[in-house]
C-alpha positions as CSV (number, residue, x, y, z in Angstrom):
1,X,-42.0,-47.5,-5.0
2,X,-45.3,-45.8,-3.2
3,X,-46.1,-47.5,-0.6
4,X,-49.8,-48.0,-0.4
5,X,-51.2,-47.4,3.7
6,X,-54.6,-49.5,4.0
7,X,-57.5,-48.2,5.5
8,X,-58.0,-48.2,9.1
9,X,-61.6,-50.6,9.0
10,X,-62.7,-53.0,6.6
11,X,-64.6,-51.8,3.7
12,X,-68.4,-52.2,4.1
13,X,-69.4,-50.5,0.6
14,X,-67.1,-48.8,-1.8
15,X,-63.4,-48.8,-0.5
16,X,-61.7,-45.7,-0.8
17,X,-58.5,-45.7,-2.8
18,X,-55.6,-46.0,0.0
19,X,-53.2,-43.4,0.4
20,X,-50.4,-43.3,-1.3
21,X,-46.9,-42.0,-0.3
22,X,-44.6,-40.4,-3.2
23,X,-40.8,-39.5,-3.0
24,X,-38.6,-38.1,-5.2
25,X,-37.4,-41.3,-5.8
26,X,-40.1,-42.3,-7.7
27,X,-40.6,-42.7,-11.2
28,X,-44.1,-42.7,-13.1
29,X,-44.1,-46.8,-13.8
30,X,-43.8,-46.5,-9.7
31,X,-46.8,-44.5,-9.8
32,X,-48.5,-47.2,-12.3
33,X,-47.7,-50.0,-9.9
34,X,-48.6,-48.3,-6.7
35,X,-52.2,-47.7,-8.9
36,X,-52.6,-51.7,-9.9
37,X,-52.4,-52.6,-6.1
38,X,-54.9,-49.8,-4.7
39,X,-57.5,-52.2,-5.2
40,X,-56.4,-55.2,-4.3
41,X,-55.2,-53.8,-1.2
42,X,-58.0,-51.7,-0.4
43,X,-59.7,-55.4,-0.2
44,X,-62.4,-54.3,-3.9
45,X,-59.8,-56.8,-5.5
46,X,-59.7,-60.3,-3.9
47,X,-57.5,-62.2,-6.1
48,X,-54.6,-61.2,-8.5
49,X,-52.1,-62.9,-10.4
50,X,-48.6,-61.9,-12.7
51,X,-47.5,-64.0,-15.3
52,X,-44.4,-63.0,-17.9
53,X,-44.2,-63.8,-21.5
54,X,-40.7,-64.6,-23.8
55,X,-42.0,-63.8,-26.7
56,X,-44.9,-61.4,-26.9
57,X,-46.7,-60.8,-30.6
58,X,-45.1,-58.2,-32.6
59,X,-47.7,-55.4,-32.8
60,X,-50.1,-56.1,-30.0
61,X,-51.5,-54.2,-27.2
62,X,-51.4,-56.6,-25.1
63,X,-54.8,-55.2,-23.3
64,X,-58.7,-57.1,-23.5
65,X,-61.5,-56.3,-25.2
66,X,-63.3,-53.2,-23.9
67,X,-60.5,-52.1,-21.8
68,X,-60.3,-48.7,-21.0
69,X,-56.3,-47.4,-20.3
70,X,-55.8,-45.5,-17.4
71,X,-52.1,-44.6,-17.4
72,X,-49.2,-45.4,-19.7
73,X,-45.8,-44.0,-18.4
74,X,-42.5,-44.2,-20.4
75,X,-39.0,-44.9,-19.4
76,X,-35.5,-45.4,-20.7
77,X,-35.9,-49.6,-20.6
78,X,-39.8,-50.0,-20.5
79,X,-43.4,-49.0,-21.2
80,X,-46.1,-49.9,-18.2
81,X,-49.4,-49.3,-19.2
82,X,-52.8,-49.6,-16.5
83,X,-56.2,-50.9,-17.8
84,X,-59.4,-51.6,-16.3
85,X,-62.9,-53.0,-16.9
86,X,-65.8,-54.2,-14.9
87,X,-64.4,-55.5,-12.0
88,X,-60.6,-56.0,-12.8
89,X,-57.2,-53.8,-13.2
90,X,-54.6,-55.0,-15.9
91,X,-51.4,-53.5,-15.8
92,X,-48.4,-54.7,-18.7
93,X,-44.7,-54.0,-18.2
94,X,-42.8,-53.8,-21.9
95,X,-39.0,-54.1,-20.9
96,X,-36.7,-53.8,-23.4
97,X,-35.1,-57.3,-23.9
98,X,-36.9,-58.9,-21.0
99,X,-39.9,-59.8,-22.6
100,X,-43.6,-58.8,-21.1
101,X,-44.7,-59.3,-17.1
102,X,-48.9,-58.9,-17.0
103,X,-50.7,-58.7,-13.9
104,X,-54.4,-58.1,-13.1
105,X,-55.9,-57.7,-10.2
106,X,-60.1,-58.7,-10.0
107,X,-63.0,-59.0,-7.6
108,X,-62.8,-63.2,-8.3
109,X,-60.7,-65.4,-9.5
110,X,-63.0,-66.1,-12.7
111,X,-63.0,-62.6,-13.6
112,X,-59.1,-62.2,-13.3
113,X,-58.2,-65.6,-14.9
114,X,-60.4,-65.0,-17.8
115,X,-59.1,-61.7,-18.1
116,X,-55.7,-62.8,-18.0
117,X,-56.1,-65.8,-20.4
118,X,-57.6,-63.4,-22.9
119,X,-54.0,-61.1,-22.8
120,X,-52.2,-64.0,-22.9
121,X,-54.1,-65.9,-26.0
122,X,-53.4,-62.7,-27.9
123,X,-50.0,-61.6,-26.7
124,X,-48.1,-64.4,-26.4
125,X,-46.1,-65.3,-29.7
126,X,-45.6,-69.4,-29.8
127,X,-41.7,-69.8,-29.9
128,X,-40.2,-71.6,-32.6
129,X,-38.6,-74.8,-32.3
130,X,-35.4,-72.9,-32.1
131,X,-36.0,-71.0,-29.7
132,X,-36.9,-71.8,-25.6
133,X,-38.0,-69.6,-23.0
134,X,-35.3,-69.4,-20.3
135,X,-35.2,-67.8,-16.9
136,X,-32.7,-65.1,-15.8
137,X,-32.8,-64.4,-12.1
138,X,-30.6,-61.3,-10.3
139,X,-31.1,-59.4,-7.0
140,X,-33.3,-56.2,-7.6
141,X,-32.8,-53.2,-5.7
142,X,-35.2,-53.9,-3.3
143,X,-32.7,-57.1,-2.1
144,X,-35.7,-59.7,-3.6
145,X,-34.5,-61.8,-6.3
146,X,-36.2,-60.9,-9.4
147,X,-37.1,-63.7,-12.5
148,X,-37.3,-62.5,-16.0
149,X,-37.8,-64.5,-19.0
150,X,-36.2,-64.1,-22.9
151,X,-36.9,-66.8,-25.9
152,X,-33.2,-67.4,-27.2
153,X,-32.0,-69.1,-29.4
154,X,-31.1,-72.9,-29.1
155,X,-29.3,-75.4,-31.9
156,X,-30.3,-79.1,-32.1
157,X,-27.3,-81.2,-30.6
158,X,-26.7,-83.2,-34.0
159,X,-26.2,-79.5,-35.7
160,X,-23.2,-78.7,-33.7
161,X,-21.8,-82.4,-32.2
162,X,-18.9,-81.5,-34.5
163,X,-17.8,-78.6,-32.3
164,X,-16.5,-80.5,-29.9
165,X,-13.5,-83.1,-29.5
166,X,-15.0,-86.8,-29.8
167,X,-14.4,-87.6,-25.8
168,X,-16.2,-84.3,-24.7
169,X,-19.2,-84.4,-27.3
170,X,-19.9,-88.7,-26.7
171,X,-20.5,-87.2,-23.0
172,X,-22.6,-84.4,-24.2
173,X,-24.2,-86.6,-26.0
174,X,-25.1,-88.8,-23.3
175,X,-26.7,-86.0,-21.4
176,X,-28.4,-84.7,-24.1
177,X,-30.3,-88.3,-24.3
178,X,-30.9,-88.3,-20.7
179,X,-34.4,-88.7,-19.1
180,X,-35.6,-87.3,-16.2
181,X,-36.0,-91.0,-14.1
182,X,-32.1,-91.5,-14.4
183,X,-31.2,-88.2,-13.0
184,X,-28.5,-89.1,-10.1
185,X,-26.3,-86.1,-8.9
186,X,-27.5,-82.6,-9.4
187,X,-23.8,-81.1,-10.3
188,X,-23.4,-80.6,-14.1
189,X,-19.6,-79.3,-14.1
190,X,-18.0,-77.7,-18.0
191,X,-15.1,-77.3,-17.9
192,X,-12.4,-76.0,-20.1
193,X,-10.3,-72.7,-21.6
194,X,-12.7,-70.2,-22.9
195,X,-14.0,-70.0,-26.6
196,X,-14.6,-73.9,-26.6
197,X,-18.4,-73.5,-26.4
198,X,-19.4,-74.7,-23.0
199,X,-22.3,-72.0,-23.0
200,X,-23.5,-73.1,-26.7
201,X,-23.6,-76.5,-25.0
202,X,-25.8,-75.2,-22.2
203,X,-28.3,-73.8,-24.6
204,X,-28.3,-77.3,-27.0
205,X,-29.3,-79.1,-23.2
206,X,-32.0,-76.2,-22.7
207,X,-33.5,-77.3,-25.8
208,X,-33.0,-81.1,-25.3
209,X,-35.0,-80.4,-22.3
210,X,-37.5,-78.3,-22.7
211,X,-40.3,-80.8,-22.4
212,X,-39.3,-81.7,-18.3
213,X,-36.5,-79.3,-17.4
214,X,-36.9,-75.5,-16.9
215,X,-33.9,-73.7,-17.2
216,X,-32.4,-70.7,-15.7
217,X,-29.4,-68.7,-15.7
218,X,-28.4,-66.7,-12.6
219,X,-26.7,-63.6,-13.3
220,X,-25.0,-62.9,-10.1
221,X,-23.8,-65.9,-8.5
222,X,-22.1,-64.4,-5.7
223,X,-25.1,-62.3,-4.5
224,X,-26.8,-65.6,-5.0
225,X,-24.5,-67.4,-2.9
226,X,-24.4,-64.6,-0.4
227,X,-27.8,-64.1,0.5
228,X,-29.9,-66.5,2.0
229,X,-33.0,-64.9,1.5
230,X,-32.1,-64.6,-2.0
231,X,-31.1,-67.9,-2.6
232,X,-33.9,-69.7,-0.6
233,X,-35.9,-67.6,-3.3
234,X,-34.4,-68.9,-6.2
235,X,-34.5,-72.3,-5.0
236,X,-38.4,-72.3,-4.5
237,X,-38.5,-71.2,-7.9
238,X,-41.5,-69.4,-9.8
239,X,-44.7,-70.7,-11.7
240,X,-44.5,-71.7,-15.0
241,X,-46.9,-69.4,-16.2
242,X,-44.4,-68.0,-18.9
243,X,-44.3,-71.5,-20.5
244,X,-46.1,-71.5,-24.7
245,X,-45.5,-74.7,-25.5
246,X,-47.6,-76.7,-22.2
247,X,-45.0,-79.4,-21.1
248,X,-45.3,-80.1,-17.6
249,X,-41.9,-79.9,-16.0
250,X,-40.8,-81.1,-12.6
251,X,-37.3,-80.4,-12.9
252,X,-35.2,-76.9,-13.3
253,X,-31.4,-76.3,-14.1
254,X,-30.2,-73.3,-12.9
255,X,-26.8,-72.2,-15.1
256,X,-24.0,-70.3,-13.4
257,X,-21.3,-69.8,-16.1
258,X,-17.7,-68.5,-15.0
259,X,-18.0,-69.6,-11.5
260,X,-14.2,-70.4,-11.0
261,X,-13.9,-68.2,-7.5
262,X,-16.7,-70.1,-6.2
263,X,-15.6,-73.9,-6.7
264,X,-12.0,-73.9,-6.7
265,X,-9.5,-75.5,-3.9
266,X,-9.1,-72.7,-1.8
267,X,-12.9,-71.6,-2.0
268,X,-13.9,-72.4,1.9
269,X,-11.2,-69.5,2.5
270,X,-11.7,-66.8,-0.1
271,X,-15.9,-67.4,-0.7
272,X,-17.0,-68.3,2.6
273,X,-20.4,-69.9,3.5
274,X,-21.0,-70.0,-0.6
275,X,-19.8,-72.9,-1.6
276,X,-21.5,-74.5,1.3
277,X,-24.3,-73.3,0.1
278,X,-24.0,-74.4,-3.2
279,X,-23.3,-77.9,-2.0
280,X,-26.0,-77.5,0.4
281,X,-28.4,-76.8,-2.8
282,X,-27.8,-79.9,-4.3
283,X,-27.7,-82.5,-2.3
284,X,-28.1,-80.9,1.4
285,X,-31.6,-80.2,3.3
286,X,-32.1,-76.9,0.8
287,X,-32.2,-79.6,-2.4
288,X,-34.4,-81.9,-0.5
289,X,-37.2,-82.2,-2.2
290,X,-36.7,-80.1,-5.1
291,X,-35.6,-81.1,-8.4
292,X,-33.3,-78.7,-8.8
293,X,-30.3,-79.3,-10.9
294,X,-27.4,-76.5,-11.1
295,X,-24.7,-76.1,-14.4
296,X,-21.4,-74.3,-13.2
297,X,-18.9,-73.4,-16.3
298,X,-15.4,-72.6,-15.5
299,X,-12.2,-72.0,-17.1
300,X,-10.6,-74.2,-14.7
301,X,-8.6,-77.5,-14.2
302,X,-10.4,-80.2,-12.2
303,X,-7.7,-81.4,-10.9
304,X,-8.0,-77.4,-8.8
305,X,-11.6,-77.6,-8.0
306,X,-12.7,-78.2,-4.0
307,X,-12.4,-82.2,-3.6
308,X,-16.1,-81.8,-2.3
309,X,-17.3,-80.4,-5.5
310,X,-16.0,-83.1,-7.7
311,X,-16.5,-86.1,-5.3
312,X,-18.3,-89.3,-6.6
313,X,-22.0,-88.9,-6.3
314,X,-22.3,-85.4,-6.5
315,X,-22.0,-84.5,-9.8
316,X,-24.4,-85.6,-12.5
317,X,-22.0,-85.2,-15.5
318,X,-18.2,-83.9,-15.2
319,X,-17.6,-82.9,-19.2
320,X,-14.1,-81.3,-20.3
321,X,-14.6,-79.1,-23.0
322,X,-11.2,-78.4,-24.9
323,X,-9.9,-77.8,-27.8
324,X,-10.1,-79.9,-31.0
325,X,-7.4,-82.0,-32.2
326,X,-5.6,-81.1,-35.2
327,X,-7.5,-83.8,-37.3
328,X,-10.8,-82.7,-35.8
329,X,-10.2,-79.0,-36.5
330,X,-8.6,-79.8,-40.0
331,X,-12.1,-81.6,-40.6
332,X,-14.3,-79.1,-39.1
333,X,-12.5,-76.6,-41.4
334,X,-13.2,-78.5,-44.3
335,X,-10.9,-76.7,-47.5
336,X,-8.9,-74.0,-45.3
337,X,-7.4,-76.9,-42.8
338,X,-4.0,-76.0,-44.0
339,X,-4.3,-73.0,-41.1
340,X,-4.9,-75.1,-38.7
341,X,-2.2,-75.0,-35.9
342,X,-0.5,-78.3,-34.9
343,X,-1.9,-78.3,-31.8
344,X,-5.2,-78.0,-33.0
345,X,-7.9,-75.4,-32.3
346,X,-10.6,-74.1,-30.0
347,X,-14.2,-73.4,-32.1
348,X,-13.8,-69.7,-31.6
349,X,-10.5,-69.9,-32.9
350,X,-11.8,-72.2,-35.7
351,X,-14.3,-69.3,-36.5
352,X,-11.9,-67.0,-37.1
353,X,-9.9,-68.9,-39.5
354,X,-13.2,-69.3,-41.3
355,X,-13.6,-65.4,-41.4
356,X,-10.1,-65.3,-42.5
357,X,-8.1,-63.9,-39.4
358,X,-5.2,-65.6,-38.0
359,X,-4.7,-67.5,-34.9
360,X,-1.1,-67.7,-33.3
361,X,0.0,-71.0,-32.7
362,X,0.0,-72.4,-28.6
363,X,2.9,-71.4,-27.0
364,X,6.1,-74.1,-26.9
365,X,6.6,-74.8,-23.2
366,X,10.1,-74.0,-22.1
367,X,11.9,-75.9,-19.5
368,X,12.5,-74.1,-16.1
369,X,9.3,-71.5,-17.4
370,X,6.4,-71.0,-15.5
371,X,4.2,-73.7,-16.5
């Protein structure tokens, strides 16, 4: 991005735009951003604020009242557009499936809040009550960790309790009920084979939730795990600013699904300081003082997790997530159990028999095989 130079003095009447240094690395929404923060760095602009939106308003320009646009540049995955009025800049970032990031600039924080409320009161889209705004965090390329925010889609536990095989869904069930006072241990562990519906699960809780838990999936674990800088960011967290429906929460649960390389028995060998530093997050000096709570899915068995992962105190909820019984699938499939394999089902297999494809039968175990 342009990197803006500031003036050699303090401004004493009107600043000067700073100069600005262009490669041919950068792109025109550079150009847009390196504009927004001429004036805040030039010191016209004292205060300035970004918030992000899940679900912006079909249709909307997302700009105030009497804005005039400066610049609108155009890429492959997003629209940045620059607006000002009397005594504020506004720019809005469209990214394709990310939702929208608004930030203004302003001479005072009463002209830039109101400014921003206005965008906000007529941009942001309330989210249905099946639908919460979640958090996905990854490493951007200028090594920062970067937070954007998507409304998906979340069922109501009771709509989908029949997914899962009656030991694993009465503990789901448990911490689907739970309240944030009787939070003890900050490790949420699902296990189990894939196609069971551990991440369906994760997005029921999100919705459970919502009204005292933020929730956030981390896209790249290992960078997460690798880099402290990146990690200490993550763990700090952002404002709440994206939130539509006002709940006040304390907590956050960050989600790291498929994280078998990082928690198994031989991880202090093949992952290094990362599993320290996942245990280190929740409950070493890093957690202190945050109510930070982390889900890790993996494929698998407990019983070849690290011992330090899985010790008492330390996790919050240890949920197996396997397959159906053969009664419970023949019940979930209602008419068509007769295709139910004797050994029962997982739910994506059971949703294939619904659509009518066949599902081969579990494997017989034969002695002296690899088991």
């Amino acid at each position: 991005m342009p990197s803006p130079r500031l003036p050699s003095a303090p401004p004493t009447g009107p600043a000067p735009l700073p100069v600005m240094q262009y490669d041919d690395f950068d792109s025109p929404c550079d150009v847009v951003d390196a504009l927004l923060l001429a004036e805040f760095v030039s010191g016209r602009h004292t205060w300035a604020r970004t918030v992000q939106l899940a679900k912006p308003r079909p249709g909307t320009e997302l700009l105030p009242q009497r804005a005039r646009l400066i610049r609108t540049a155009m890429e492959r995955n997003r629209v940045s557009r620059l607006a000002a009025g009397d005594g504020w800049l506004a720019r809005v970032v469209l990214g394709r499936g990310r939702g929208v990031e608004v930030t203004v600039t302003a001479v005072d924080a009463e002209t830039g809040a109101s400014v921003l409320d206005e965008i906000v009161e007529q941009g942001a889209e309330p989210l249905d009550a099946a639908h919460v705004a979640m958090g996905f965090w990854h490493q951007n390329q200028q090594g920062g960790g970067q937070r954007d925010t998507r409304g998906i889609q979340a069922p109501t536990w009771e709509t989908i309790r029949s997914n899962y095989p009656a030991e694993a869904a009465a503990a789901l069930t448990d911490l689907m009920e739970l309240a944030p006072e009787a939070v003890s241990g900050r490790l949420l562990l699902l296990h189990g084979p894939p196609g069971t519906g551990k991440t369906t699960a994760l997005r029921a809780l999100a919705r459970h939730w919502r009204q005292w838990c933020q929730v956030d999936c981390v896209l790249d674990p290992e960078e997460l795990f690798a880099d402290p800088a990146y990690l200490m960011e993550v763990a700090v967290g952002e404002g709440e600013d994206d939130k539509e429906d006002g709940a006040e929460r304390s907590w956050r649960l960050l989600i790291l699904e498929d994280c078998d390389e990082l928690i198994r028995g031989e991880a202090r060998q093949t992952a290094g300081q990362a599993l320290s530093r996942l245990l280190n997050l929740t409950d070493g000096l890093l957690g202190q003082g945050r109510n930070v709570l982390v889900a890790i899915t993996t494929n698998e068995d407990l019983s070849r997790l690290h011992p330090a992962v899985v010790r008492p105190g330390r996790c919050l909820a240890r949920v197996e997530v396997g397959r159906l019984s053969y009664a419970e699938a023949a019940a979930w499939l209602g008419d068509d159990a007769a295709a139910v394999p004797a050994g029962g089902a997982t739910l994506a297999e059971l949703y294939a028999l619904r659509a009518g494809a066949p599902v081969a039968a579990e494997p017989a175990v034969t002695i002296g095989g690899y088991l």
